[in-house]
C-alpha positions in Angstrom: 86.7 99.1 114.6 89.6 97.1 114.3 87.8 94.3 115.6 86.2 93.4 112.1 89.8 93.2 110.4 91.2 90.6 113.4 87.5 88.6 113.0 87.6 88.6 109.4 91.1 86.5 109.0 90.3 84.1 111.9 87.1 83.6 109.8 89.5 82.9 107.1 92.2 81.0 109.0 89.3 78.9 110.4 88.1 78.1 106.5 92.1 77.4 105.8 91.2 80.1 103.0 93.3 83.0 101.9 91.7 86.6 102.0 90.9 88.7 99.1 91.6 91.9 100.0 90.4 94.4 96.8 91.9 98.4 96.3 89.5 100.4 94.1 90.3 104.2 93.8 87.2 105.8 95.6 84.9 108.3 93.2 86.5 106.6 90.1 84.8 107.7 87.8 82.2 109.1 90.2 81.2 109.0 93.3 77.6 107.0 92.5 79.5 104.3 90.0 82.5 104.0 92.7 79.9 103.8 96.0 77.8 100.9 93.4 81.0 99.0 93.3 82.1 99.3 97.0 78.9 97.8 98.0 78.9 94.9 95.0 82.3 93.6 96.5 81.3 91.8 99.4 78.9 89.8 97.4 81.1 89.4 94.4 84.0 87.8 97.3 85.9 90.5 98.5 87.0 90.0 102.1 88.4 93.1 103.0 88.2 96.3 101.3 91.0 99.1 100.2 89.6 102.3 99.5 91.5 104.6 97.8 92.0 108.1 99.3 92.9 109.9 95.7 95.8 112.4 95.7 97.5 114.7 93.0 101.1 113.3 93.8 100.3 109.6 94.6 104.6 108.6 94.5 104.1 104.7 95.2 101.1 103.9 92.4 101.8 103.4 88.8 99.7 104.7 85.6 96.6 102.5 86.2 95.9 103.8 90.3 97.5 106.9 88.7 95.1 107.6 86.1 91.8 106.2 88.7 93.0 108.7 90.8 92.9 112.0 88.4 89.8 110.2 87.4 88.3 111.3 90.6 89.7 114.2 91.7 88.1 115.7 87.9 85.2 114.1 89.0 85.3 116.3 92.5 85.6 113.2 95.0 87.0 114.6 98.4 88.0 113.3 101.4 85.0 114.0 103.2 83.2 112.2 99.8 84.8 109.0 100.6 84.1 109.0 104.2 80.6 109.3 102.7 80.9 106.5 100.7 81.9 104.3 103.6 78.9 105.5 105.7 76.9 104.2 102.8 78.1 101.0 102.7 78.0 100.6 106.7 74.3 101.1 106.5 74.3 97.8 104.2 76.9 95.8 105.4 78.7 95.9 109.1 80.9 92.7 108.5 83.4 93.6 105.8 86.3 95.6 106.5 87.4 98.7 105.2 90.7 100.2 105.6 91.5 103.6 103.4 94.4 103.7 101.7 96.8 106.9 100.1 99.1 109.7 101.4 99.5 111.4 104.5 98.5 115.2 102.9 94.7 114.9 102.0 94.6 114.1 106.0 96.9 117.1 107.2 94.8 119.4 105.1 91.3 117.7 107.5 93.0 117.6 110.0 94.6 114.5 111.6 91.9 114.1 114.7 88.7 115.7 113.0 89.6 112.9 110.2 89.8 110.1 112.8 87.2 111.3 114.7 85.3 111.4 110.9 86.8 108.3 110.1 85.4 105.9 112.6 82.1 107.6 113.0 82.0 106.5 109.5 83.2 102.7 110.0 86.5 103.3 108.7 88.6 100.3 109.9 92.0 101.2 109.8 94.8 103.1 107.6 97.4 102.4 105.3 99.4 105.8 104.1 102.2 105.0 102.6 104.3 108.2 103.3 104.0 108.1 107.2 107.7 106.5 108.3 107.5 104.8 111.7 110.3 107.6 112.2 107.1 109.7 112.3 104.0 107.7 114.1 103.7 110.6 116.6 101.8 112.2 113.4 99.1 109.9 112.5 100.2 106.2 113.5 99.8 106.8 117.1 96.5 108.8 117.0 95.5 106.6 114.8 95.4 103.5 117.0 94.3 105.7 119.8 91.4 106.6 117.9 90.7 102.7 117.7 91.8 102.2 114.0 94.4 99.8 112.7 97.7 101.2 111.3 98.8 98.5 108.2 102.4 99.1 107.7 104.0 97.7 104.4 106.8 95.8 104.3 109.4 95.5 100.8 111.8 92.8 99.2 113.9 95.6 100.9 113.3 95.2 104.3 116.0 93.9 106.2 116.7 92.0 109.6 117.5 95.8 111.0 114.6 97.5 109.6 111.9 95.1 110.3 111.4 95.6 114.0 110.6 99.5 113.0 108.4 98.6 110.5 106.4 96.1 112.9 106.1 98.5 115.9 102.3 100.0 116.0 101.7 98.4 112.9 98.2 96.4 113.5 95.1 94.8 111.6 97.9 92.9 109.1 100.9 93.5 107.3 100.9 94.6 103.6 104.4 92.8 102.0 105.2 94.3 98.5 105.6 91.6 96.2 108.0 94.1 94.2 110.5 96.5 94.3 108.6 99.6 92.3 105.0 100.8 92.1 101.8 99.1 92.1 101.0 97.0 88.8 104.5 97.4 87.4 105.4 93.6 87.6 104.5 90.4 87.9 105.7 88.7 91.7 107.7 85.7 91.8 105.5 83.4 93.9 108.4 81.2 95.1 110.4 84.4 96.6 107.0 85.9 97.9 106.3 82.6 99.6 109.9 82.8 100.8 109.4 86.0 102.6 106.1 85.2 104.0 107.7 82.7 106.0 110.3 84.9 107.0 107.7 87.1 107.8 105.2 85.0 109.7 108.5 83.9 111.6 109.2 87.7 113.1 105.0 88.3 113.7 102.1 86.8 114.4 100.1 89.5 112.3 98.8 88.5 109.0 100.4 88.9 105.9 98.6 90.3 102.6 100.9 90.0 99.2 100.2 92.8 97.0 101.5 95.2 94.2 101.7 93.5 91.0 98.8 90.6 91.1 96.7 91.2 88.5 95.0 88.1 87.4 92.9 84.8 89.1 96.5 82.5 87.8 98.5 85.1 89.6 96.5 85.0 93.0 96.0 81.3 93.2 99.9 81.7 93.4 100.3 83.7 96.2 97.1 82.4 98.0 99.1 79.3 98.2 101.5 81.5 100.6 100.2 83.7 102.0 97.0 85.3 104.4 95.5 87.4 101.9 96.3 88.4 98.3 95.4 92.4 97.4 94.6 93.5 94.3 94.4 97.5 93.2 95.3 97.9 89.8 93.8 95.1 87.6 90.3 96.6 89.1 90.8 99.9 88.3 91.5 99.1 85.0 88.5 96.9 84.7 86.9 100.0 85.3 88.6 101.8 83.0 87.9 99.4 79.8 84.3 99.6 81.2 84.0 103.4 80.3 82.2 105.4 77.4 84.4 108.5 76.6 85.0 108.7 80.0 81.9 108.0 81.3 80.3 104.9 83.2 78.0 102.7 81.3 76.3 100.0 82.3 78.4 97.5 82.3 81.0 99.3 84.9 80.1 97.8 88.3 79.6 94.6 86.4 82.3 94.3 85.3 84.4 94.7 88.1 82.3 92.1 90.2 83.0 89.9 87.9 86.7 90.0 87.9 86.3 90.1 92.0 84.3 86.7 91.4 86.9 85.3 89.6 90.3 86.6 91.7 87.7 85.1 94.9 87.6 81.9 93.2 91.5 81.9 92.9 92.2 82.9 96.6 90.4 79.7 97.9 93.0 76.4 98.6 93.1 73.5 100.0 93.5 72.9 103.7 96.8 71.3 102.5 98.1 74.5 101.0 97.7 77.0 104.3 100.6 79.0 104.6 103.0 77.7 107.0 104.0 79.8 110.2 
């Protein structure tokens, strides 16, 4: 499984071309509108796909991941929902990666093996759970790769020289930096300090490096794709599909209107040969 993450961004370091890597919060605002835009994305230009596992106490997301999140769970999405979703998609579309993304509970409650074993029959790529310290990979990091499955650690403007080798060990598939200190969507990066720190990064890891948190337009992509290996972004989707709604509801112009904003960030994320980041 993890195989499709790896191929994907030597596809992209062959093509000098930075990867857009998309978050949308899975059943938001239900689970027909939310599997409609998992499967426009790869069309639209997404290169790897973050779906989001929702959760009643999601700590590191702010009020737009927030609100997609309570958006679902009134809707009824579950964990074995989204697993769904991403058997859905795999009977479409065995290329594009897909790596869930949310909080170490939802998992417990499964059951960590039944929900790897769950996971990959599905085509579940790999993991991001922001909650699970490498102080604590014996709970689902280490299953997790042993099921096959990357583990995507993130890294933070905070992460020091003496942290960073414990953040790096197990961690697979890439590395997710945080463009910001504070929770998804609440700031705009500084693309000269990200680019700083992906170099610092790149220097300590020969993983790739995704910017995220706090990227919300094609201006503020094209500046981090200039940096970095892929450029995620969660919240300005979700609220796409937010502004789509009636009363709640999704209308016609919700999976539209997301694709066309992934069109658009896709655009941004392509550079010049000239402007591949440097290891």
């Amino acid at each position: 499984m993890t195989a499709r993450i790896e191929r994907r961004f030597q596809e992209l370091a062959d093509e000098r071309r930075a990867a857009l890597v998309t978050y949308i919060m899975a059943g938001d605002p239900d689970t027909q509108t939310s599997t409609a835009i998992l499967t426009a994305l790869p069309a639209a230009g997404a290169d790897v796909i973050e779906l989001g596992m929702p959760f009643t106490d999601p700590m590191a997301d702010g009020p737009a991941v927030q609100a997609a999140g309570l958006r679902a769970l009134k809707g009824g999405q579950t964990l074995r929902a989204t697993l769904r979703m991403v058997e859905t998609f795999r009977a479409e579309n065995d290329d594009t990666p897909i790596v869930l993304m949310g909080y170490f509970n939802p998992i417990y409650v499964y059951g960590v093996e039944a929900f790897l074993r769950d996971a990959r029959s599905a085509g579940v790529d790999g993991l991001i759970v922001v909650d699970c310290p490498p102080e604590e990979d014996d709970e689902l990091c280490l299953p997790t790769l042993r099921a096959g499955l990357s583990f995507i650690r993130l890294a933070t403007p905070t992460t020091d020289e003496a942290r960073l080798p414990a953040v790096l060990s197990n961690t697979s598939g890439f590395l997710y930096y945080v463009s910001i200190a504070g929770i998804t969507g609440a700031a705009a990066p500084d693309p000269a300090q990200v680019a700083d720190a992906v170099r610092w990064l790149k220097r300590r890891t020969s993983l790739p490096v995704v910017v995220g948190f706090g990227v919300k337009d094609p201006a503020g992509a094209a500046a981090i794709a200039g940096s970095a290996d892929g450029v995620a972004v969660g919240s300005a989707l979700v609220e796409a599909v937010r502004h789509s709604l009636n009363e709640g509801v999704a209308s016609a112009s919700t999976v539209p209107a997301v694709a066309a904003l992934v069109q658009r960030l896709a655009k941004a994320c392509s550079r010049a040969p000239s402007e591949a980041p440097a290891s």
